[in-house]
C-alpha positions as CSV (number, residue, x, y, z in Angstrom):
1,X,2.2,-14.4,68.8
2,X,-0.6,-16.4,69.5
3,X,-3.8,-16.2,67.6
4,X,-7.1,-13.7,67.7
5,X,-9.6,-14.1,70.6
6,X,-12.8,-12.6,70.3
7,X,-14.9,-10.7,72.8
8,X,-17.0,-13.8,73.4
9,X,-14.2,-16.3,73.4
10,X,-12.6,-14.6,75.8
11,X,-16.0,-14.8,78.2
12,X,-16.1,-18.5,77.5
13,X,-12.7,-18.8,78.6
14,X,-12.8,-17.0,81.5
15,X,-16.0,-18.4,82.7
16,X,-14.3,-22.2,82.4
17,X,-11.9,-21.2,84.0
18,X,-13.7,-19.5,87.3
19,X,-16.0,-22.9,86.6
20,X,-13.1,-25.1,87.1
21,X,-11.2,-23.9,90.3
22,X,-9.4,-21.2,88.2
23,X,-7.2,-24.1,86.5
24,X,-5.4,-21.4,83.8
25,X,-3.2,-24.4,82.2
26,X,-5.5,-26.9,81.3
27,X,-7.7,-23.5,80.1
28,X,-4.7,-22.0,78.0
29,X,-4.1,-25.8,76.5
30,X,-8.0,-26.5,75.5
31,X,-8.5,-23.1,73.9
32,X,-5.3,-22.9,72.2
33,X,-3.9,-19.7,74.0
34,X,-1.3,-18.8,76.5
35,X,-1.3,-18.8,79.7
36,X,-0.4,-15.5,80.0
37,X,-3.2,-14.1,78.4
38,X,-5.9,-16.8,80.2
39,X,-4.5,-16.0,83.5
40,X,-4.6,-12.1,82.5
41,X,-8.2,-12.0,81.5
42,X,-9.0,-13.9,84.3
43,X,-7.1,-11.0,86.5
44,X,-8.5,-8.0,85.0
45,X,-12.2,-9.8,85.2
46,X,-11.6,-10.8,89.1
47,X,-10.9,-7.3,90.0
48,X,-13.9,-5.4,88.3
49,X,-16.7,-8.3,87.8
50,X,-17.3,-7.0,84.2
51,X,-17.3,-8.4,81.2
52,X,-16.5,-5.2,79.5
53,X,-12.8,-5.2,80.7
54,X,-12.6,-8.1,78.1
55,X,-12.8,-6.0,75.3
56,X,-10.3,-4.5,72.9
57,X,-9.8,-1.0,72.9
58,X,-6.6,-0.9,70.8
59,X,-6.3,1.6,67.9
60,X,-7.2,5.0,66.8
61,X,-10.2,7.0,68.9
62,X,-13.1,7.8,67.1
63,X,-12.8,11.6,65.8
64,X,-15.7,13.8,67.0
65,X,-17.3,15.1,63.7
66,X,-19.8,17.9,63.8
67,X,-21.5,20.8,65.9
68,X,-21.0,18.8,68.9
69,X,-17.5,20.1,69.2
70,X,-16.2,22.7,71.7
71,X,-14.1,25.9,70.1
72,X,-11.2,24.4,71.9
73,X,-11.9,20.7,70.6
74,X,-12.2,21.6,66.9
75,X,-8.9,23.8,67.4
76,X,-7.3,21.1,68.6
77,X,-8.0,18.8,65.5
78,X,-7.2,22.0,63.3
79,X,-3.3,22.0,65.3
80,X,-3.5,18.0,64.9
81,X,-4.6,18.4,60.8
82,X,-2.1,20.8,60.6
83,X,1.3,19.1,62.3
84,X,0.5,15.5,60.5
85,X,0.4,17.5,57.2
86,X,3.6,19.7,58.0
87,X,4.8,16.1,59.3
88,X,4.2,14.7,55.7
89,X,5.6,17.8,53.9
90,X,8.8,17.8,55.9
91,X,9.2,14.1,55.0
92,X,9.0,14.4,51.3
93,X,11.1,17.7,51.3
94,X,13.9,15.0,52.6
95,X,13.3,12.4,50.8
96,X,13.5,14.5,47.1
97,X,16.6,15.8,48.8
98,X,18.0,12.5,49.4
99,X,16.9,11.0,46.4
100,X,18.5,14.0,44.3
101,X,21.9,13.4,46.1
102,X,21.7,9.7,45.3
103,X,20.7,10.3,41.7
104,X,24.0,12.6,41.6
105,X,26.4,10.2,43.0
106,X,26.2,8.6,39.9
107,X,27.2,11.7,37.7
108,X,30.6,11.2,36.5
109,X,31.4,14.2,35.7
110,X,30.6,17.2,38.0
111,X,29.6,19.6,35.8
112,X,27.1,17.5,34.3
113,X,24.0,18.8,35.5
114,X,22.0,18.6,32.5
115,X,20.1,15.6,33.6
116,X,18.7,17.3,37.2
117,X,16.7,20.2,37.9
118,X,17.9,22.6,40.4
């Protein structure tokens, strides 16, 4: 995995290499990224001519907070509240279940239940 390009490296980049005759090795060697990735951003840039295509838009979207939701918008982050927390219930249900049969695989005898609660 190569290493973290900014926003503004990236526009450096690409600009040197449209500045000299779209030569992506010699860019990929003297910024210390892949060719891949040079010859990518130059790409995505070529086909829109803006910088904006540049930027990283990875990770969670912004939640809408407020009055500025629709009925149907803030019941759809109720449902999506909702799931994620019967997600996380169902998950520790099975893990104290598994846990519980682990801790009785090491009862010798099987009438010993003394040391679990049921």
């Amino acid at each position: 995995m190569g290493r973290k390009v900014s926003y503004d490296e990236k526009i450096k980049i690409v600009q040197w290499v449209l500045d000299h005759g779209n030569n992506y090795q010699v860019a990929a060697k003297e910024f210390d990224v892949s060719y891949n990735r040079v010859y990518d951003w130059v790409r995505k840039y070529q086909a829109t001519s803006d910088w904006e295509v540049l930027k990283d838009h990875r990770g969670k979207k912004p939640r809408l907070k407020g009055d500025n939701l629709t009925r149907e918008e803030q019941l759809e982050e109720e449902n999506r509240q909702l799931k994620a927390r019967l997600r996380r219930l169902e998950v520790e249900q099975a893990f104290a279940k598994k846990l519980k049969e682990i801790r009785n695989r090491e009862v010798n005898d099987p009438h010993d239940t003394k040391r679990f609660g049921n």
